[in-house]
C-alpha positions in Angstrom: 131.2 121.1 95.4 132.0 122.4 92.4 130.2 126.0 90.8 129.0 126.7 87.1 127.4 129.1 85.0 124.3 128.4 83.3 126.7 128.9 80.0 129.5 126.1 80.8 126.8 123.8 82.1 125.1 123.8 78.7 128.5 123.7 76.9 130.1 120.9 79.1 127.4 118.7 80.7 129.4 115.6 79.6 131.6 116.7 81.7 129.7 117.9 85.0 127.6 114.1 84.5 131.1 112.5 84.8 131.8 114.7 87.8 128.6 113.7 89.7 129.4 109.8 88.9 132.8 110.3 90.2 130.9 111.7 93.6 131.0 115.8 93.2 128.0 117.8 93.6 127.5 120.2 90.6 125.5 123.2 91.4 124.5 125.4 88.9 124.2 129.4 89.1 122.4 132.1 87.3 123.5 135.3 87.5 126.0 134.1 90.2 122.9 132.6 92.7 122.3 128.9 92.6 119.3 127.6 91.1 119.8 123.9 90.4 122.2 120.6 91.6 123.8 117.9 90.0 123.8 115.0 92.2 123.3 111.4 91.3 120.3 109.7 90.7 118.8 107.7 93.7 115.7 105.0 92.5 112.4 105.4 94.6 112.2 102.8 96.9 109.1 100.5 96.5 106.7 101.1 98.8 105.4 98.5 101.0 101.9 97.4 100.5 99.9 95.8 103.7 97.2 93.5 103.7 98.3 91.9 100.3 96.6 88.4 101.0 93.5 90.0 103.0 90.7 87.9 102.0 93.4 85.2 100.3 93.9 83.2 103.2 91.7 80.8 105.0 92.6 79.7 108.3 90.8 76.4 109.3 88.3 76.5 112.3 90.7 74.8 114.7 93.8 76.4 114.1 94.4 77.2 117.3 92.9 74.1 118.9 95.1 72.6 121.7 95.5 69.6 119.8 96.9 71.4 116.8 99.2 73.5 118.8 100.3 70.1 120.4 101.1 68.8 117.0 102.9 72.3 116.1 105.0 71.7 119.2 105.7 67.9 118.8 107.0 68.7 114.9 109.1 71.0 116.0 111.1 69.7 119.1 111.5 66.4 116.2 109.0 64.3 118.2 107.4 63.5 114.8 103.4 63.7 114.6 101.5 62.9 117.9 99.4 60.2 118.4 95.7 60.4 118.3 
């Protein structure tokens, strides 16, 4: 971690931004106590947003018939559509 003045921070921050890309933390004094730090710059991440398609989706009245769930389960073991 490296320590400046107020003074050399304003006269070499070229210098202190190519510090902090090469992975040193700056931190900047004033009247020898810190009072700000270099680091690099981290993006926000996005937030997550729930219930996006609330209201978007329609789900058929026998979704969750027996015979529906029978034709899920045929599709997937490869049995091909079942026979009505």
């Amino acid at each position: 971690m490296k320590y400046v003045n107020t003074h050399e921070a304003k006269t070499q921050l070229s210098k202190l931004i190519a510090a902090v890309r090469a992975g040193e933390e700056v931190v900047i004094c004033q009247a020898g106590k810190p009072v700000a730090r270099l680091a690099p710059y981290e993006p926000a991440r996005k937030k997550i947003r729930l219930g996006t398609f609330k209201g978007k989706i329609k789900l058929a009245p026998d979704w969750d018939s027996p015979a529906t769930n029978a034709e899920i389960e045929a599709l997937m073991l490869g049995e091909g559509p079942p026979r009505r």
